[in-house]
N, C-alpha and C positions, 0 to 999 in steps of 0.2 A: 974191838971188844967193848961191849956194854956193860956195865953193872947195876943193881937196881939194889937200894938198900931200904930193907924189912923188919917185919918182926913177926918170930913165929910162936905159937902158945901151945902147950901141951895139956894134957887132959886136968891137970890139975892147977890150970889159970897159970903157971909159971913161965915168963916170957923171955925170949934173947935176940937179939938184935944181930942179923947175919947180912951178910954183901955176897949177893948172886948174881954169878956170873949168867949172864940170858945167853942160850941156847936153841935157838929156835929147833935146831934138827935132835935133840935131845926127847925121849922118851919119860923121863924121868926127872923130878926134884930132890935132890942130893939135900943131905944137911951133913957136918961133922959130927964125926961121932961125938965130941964132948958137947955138944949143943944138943943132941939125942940126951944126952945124960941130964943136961943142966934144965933142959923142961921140963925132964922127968918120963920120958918113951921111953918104954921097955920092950913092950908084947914085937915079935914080928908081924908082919903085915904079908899077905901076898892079894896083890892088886892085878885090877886088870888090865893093865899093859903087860905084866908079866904071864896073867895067863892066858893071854890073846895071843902072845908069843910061842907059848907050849901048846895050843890049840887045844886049850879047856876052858871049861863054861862049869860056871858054881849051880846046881841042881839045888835052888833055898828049901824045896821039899823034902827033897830025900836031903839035903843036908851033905854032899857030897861034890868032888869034882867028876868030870862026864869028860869026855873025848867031844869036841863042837864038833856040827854038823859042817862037811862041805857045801857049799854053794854052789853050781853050776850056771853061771850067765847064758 
């Protein structure tokens, strides 16, 4: 097991010093939730590893999520 120690900053310049664990097969960067709190993150977020998983695609025109297109190779 590795760990790598950092420091992460929230939108209002507010910082906290965390110890993460690396993950290479990991999709995702975790924080605790009191570290959420202590930066000052509120808003949810949905990102694109989650919506590559549900197989949507954000439409920034229409302002909407879509069903992604298949790919056939």
């Amino acid at each position: 097991m590795t760990y790598l120690h950092g420091t992460v900053r929230g939108p209002t310049g507010i910082e906290a010093d965390v110890r993460f664990l690396i993950d290479s097969g990991a999709g995702y960067s975790l924080l605790p939730e009191s570290v959420w709190k202590a930066i000052g993150l509120v808003a949810p977020l949905l990102g694109v590893v989650t919506l590559e998983t549900l197989g949507l695609v954000f439409d920034p025109f229409g302002r909407r999520l879509r069903p992604m297109r298949a790919l056939l190779a």
